[in-house]
KEGUDREN-437263 format. One record per residue (C-alpha): residue number from 1; residue in one letter; chain; x, y, z. Coordinates in steps of 0.5 Angstrom, whole numbers, plus 500, padded with zeros to 3 digits. Example, Ala and Ser with C-alpha at 12.3 -4.5 7.8 and 13.67 -1.06 7.14 Angstrom:
<nodes>
<node 1 'A' 'A' <525 491 516>>
<node 2 'S' 'A' <527 498 514>>
</nodes>
This chain:
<nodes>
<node 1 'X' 'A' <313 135 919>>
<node 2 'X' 'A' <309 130 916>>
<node 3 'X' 'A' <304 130 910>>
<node 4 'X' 'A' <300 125 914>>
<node 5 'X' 'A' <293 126 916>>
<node 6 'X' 'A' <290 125 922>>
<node 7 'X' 'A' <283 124 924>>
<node 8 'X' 'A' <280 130 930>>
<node 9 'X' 'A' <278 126 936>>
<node 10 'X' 'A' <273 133 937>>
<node 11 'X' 'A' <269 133 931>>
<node 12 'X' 'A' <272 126 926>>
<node 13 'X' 'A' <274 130 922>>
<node 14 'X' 'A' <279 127 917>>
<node 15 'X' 'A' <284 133 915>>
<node 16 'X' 'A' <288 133 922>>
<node 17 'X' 'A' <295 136 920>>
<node 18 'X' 'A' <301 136 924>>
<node 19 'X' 'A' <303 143 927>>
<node 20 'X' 'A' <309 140 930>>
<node 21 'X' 'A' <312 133 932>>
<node 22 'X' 'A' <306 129 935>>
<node 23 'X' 'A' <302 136 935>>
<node 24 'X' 'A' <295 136 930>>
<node 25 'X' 'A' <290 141 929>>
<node 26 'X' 'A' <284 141 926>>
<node 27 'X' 'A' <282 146 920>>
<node 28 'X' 'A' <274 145 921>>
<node 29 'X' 'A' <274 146 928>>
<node 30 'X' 'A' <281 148 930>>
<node 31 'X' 'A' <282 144 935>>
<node 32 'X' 'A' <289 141 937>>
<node 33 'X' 'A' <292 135 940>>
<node 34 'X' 'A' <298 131 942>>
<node 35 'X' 'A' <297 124 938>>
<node 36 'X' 'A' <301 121 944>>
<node 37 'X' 'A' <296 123 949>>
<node 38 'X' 'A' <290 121 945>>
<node 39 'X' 'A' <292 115 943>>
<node 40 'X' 'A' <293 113 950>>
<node 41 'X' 'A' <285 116 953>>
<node 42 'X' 'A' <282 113 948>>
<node 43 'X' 'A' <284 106 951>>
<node 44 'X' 'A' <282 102 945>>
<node 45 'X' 'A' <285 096 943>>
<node 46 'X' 'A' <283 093 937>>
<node 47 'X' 'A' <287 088 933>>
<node 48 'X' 'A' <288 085 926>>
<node 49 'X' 'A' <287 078 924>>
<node 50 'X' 'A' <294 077 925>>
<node 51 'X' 'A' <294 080 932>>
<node 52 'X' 'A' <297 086 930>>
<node 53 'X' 'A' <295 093 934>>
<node 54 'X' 'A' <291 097 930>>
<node 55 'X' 'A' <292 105 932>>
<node 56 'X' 'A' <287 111 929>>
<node 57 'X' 'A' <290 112 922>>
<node 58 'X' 'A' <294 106 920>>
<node 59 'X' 'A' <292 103 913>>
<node 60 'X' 'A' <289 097 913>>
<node 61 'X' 'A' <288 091 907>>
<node 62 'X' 'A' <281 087 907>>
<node 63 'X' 'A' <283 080 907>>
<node 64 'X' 'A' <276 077 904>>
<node 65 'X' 'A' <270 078 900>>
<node 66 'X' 'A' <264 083 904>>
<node 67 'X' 'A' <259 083 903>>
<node 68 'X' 'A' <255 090 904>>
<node 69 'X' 'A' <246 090 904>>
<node 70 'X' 'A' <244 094 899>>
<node 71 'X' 'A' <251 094 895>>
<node 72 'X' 'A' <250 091 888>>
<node 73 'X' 'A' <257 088 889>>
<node 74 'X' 'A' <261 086 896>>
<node 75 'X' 'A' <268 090 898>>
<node 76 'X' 'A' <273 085 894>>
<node 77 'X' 'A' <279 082 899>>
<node 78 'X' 'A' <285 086 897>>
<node 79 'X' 'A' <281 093 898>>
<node 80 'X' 'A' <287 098 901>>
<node 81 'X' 'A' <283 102 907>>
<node 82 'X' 'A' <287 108 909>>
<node 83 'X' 'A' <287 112 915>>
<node 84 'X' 'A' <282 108 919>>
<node 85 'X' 'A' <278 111 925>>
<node 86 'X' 'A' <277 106 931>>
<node 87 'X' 'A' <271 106 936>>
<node 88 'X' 'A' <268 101 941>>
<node 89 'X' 'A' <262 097 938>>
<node 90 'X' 'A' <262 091 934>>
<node 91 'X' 'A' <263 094 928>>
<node 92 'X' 'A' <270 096 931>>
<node 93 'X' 'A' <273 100 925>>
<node 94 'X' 'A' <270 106 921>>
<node 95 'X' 'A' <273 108 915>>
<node 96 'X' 'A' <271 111 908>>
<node 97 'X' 'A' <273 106 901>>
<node 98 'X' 'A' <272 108 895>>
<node 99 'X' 'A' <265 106 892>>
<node 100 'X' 'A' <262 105 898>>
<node 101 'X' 'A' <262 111 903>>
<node 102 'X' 'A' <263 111 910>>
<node 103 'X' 'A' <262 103 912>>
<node 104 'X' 'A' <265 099 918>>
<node 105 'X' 'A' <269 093 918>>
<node 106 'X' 'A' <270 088 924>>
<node 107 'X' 'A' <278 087 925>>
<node 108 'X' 'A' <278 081 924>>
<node 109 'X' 'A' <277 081 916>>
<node 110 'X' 'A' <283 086 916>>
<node 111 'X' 'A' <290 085 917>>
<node 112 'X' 'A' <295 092 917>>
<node 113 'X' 'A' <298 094 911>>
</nodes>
């Protein structure tokens, strides 16, 4: 077993354990599911800058400068961003960084960490 969180596909929480190899469950929801299966339904396919798939969960670093309306300063390139959620909208990463909140990024400002 891993230390490693993953989000809940049922209710985006952010605290996902592992029970067992590739098994999470939820603490909010108490769902469970195989990561394998879940990475595969969701049919997403997102790739960095470099062209690199990205997957729910991997840690991404911001490759320049963003500006973000009603933020008195832009996310910094060099922002570490971990355990990203993917969706399918032009915005196409979700995530939470430090000092901003819960934002979304378009993958092509990102490169994998």
């Amino acid at each position: 077993m891993s230390d490693e969180m993953k989000p809940c596909p049922k209710c985006n929480c952010a605290y996902g354990y592992e029970l067992k190899e590739n098994i999470f469950a939820c603490p909010e929801c108490s769902n469970e599911w195989d990561t394998q299966e879940a990475e595969q339904e969701s049919g997403i396919v997102v790739k960095d800058v470099n062209g690199n798939l990205l997957q729910n969960g991997d840690s991404v670093i911001v490759i320049k400068n963003l500006p973000v309306k009603g933020a008195p300063q832009p996310v910094k390139s060099g922002t570490k961003v971990k355990n990203i959620r993917l969706r399918d909208a032009e915005h196409n990463i979700d995530c939470k960084i430090k000092g901003f909140g819960q934002i979304g990024l378009k993958s092509e400002f990102v490169k994998k960490a």
